[in-house]
N, C-alpha and C positions, 0 to 999 in steps of 0.2 A: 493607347500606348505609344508611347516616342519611338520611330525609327529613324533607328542612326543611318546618318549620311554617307555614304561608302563613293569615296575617289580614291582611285589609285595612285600609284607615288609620280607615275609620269601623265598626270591629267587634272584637269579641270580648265578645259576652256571654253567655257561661256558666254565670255565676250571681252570684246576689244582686249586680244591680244597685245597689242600695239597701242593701245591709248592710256590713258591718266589711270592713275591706280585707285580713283574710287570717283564715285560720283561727284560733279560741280558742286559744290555747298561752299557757306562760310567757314572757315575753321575755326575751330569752337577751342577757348581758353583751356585747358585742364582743371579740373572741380578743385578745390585749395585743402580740401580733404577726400579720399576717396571712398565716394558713395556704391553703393553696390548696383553694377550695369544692370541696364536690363535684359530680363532672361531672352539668350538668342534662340531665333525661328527654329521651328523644327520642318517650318511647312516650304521650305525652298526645294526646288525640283533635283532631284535628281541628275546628275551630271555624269551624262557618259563617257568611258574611260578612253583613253586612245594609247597610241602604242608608246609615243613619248610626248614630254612636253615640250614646245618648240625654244631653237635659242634666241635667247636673248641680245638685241641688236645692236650697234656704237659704243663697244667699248673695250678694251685688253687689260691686261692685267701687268704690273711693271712690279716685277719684284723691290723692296725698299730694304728690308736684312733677312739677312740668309746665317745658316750654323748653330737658329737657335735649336736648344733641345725638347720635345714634345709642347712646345707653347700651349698654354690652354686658355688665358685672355689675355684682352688688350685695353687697358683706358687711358684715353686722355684727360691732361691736366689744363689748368686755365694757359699756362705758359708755354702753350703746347706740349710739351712734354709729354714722353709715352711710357706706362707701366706693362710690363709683359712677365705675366706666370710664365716660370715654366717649372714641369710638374713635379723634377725632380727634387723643387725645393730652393729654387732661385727666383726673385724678383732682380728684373733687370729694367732697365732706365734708356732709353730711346731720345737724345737731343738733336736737334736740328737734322735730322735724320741718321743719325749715327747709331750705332749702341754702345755702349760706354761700356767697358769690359771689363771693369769692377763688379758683378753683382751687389746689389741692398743687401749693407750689414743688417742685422737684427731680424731678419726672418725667423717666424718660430719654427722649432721642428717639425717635420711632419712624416709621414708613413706613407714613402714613394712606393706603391704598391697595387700592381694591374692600373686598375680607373684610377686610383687613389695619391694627390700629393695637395703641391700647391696647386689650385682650380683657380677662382675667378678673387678679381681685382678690381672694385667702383673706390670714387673719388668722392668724399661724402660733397652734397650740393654746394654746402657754404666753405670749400676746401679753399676757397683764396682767402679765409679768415681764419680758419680754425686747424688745413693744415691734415686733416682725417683723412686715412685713406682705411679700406675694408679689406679682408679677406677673406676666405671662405679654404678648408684645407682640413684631411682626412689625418687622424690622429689615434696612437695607441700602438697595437700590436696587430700580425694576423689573426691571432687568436681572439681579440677584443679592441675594436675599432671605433671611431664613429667621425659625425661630419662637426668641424666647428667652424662659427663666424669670431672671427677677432677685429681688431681696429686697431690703430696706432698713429700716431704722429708721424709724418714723413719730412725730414729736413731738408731734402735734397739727394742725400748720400747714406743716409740709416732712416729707421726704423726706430720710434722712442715709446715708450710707454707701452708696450702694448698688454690689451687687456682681452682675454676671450669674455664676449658678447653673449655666448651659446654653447653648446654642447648638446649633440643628439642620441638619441637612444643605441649603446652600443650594439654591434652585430661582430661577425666574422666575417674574414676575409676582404678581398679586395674590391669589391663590385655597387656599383649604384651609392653613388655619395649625394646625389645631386648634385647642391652646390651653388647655383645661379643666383648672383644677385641682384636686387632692382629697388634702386629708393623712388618712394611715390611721389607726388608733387607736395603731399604736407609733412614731407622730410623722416617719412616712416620707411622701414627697409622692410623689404619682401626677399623671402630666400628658400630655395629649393634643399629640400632631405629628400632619398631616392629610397625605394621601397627595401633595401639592403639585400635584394636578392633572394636570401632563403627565408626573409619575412614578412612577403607582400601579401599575407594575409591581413598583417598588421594596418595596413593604408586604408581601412576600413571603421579602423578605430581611435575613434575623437582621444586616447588617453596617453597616445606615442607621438614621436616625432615622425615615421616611418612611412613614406609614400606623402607627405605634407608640402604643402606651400605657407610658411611660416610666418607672421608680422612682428617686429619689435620695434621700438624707439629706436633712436641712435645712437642710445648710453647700455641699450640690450634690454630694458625692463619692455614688456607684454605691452604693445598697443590698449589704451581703456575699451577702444570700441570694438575691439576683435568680437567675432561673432558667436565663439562659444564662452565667452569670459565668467558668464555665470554657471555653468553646469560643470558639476561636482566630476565626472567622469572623463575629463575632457582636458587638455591645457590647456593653459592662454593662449598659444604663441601662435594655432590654428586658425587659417584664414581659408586655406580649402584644404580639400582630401582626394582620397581613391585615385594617387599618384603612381605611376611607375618608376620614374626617375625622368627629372624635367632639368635641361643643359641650355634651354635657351629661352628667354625671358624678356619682353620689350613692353613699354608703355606706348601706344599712339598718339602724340600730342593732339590729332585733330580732333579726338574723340576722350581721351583719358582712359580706354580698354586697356584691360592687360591682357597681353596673348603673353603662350606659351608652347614649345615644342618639348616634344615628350616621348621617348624612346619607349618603342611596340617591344614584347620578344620577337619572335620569328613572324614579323612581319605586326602590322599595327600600330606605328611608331603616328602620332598624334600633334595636327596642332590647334589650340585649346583657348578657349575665347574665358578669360580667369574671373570666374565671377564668387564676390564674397561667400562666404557659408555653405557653397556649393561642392558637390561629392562627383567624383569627376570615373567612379565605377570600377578602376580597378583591383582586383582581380575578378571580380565578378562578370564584369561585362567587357568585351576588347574582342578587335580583330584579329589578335595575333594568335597565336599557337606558340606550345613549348617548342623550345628548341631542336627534341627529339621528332616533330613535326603531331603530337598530339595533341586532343583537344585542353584548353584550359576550360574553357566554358559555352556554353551552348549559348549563349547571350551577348548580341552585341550592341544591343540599349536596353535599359531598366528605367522604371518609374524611375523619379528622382533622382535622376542621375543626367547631367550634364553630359550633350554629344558634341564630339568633335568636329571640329568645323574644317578639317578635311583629315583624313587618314591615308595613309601612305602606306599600299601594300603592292611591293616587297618595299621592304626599310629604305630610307635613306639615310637611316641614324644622325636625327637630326639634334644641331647641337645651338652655339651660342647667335643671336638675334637681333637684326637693328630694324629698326623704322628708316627710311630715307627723308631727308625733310628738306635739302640744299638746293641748289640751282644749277646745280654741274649736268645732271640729268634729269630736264625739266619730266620728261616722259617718263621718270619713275617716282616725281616728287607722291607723298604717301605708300609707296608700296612697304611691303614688308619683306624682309633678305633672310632666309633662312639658310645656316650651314648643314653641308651631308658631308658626314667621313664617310661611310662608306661607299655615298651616289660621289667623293670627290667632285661637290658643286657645291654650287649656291640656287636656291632654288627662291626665284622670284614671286609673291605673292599680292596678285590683285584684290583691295577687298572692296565691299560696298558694303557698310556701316559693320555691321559683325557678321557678313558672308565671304568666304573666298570663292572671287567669280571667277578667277584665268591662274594659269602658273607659265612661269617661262623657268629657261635653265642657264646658268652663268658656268658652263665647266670649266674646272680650273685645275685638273687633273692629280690632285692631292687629298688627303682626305683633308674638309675643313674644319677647323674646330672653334672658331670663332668669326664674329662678321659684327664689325664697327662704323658708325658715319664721325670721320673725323671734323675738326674746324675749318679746314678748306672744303667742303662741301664733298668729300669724295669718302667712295669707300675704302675699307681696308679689312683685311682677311685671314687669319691663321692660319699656316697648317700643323696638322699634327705627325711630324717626321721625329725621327731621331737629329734630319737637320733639315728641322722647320722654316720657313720664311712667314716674316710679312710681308703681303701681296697687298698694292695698290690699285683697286680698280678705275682705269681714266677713261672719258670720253675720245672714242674715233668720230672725228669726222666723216660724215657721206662720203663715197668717191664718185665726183663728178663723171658723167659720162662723158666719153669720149667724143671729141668734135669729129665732124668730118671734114675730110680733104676739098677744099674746093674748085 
């Protein structure tokens, strides 16, 4: 029987805190279609917890704009250019560091409601030809809701053409949209539906969108190679399952993995080493507990069920996810940056092929909602306020010790 790997939200250091975020190796191209990794260890030791994770060294944070309202992503354009949700239902435009105080005409409606509006923003790959940009955003009523991916033409100043790509199984209310999106290296889109709250029974079943990590083309038709394509009981669009609601999504160029972080309930909150066809257990198996603090399940690994490759208990509500790959911070070059709205950080992740061996903590005293590596090699950061900033994270220099008097 599998047993799952249990670290706590402020733990895992196993080693070299302070050195390169994965083993010396070549780095390895990304696969030009995405093959299914192979299945991660279950036989890695046990890592004992400790009371925090240590901070993270050389570097501040410099605010860039300030007054946005609840930002939920941020991409970059070939021109640099910056696109910024915000949830209420505005896409705004970021030049030369400014923000241009027109919001993007042509936004579709959408249903600003609790979790729920405009969420996430990518730039399709070939966007310095064809001009694509994606969105992801919660639509309909309280009463009947659900998550859609759209795409549209971006000219600068509007939004043209747009066409919804998707549409997910509707639910109620405002909770768990997912949303996260990720195109893979052979120009296919990955994208997160969140178990919709009162239906995460349903993330167990191949026939809904509901608890799913999704694959389409980039015109919206079903990937051919999706891995339940043939069975009648199932949709196409399925590339994993047994989701809670996943907000943060990266590819590691060294390797072509897809991680993923995945909001626990009351404690359990997950991050997820994404492998094709694979059921990732929830509601069945998890460390969390309902919110009233009762049990959900006595299980927290099952046969055939994919474990977490760390779990974070108590939450850090973890949200959107970069790789670092630049030269700003040689000593984080591969690691992995995860946002916490409610740990208000970024939480650093060391890995060695598909283990998380160390964590460090970047606090930034905000809840964060998003975490970007821009074309200047630096990070950059969300929060999610009513008057949110983009945060830049720069390199400090060492301070020299002081000489002495002679």
């Amino acid at each position: 029987m599998n047993i799952k790997i249990f670290v706590t939200t402020f733990a895992l250091l196993a080693a070299g805190s302070t050195g390169l975020c994965r083993a010396a190796q070549p780095a390895a191209e990304p696969a030009s279609k995405p093959a299914p990794a192979a299945a991660p260890s279950d036989a890695a030791p046990v890592v004992k917890p400790t009371a925090s994770a240590p901070q993270a060294k050389g570097w501040k944070q410099t605010p860039v704009i300030e007054g946005l309202e609840h930002p939920w992503a941020v991409a970059f354009l070939p021109d640099d250019t910056m696109l910024i949700t915000e949830r209420e239902g505005r896409l705004r435009v970021v030049r030369a560091g400014k923000l241009v105080e027109k919001p993007i005409d042509g936004v579709p409606e959408v249903l600003a409601l609790r979790q729920g509006g405009l969420l996430d923003v990518v730039a399709h790959p070939k966007f310095a030809e064809n001009k694509l940009i994606y969105l992801t955003y919660s639509h309909g009523t309280r009463a009947r809701n659900s998550t859609r991916v759209a795409r549209a033409t971006f000219d600068g100043a509007s939004l043209k053409d747009l066409t919804v790509l998707y549409e997910a199984d509707p639910k109620a209310d405002g909770f768990h949209f997912g949303s996260r999106l990720l195109f893979l290296p052979d120009g296919t889109l990955l994208f997160s539906v969140g178990d919709g709250f009162s239906q995460r029974d349903k993330a167990q079943d191949l026939g809904n969108s509901f608890g799913k990590v999704l694959r389409i083309k980039d015109d919206g038709t079903p990937a051919k190679d999706n891995p339940y394509n043939a069975r009648t009981d199932a949709i196409q669009q399925v590339w994993t399952y047994g989701h809670r609601n996943i907000q943060g999504m990266a590819i590691d160029p060294a390797t072509g993995n897809v991680w993923a972080t995945e909001h626990g309930p009351l404690g359990g909150d997950e991050l997820n080493l994404i492998i094709k066809g694979q059921n990732y257990g929830w509601p069945k198996a998890t460390f969390g507990r309902e919110y009233s603090g009762a049990k959900i399940t006595d299980q927290r690994s099952m046969e055939g069920v994919v474990n977490a490759r760390v779990t974070w208990v108590p939450c850090i509500a973890p949200s959107g996810m970069a790789f670092y790959t630049g030269d700003r911070f040689p000593q984080w070059k591969g690691c992995l940056f995860a946002g916490g709205l409610v740990a208000e950080e970024v939480r650093l992740v060391r890995l060695d092929g598909d283990r998380a061996t160390a964590q460090e903590t970047l606090k930034i005293g905000q809840r964060v909602r998003d975490v970007r590596q821009g074309p200047d090699g630096l990070l950059y950061i969300l929060t999610d306020e009513s008057k949110g900033r983009l945060i830049r994270i720069e390199p400090v220099a060492p301070t020299a010790p002081a000489k002495e008097t002679p």
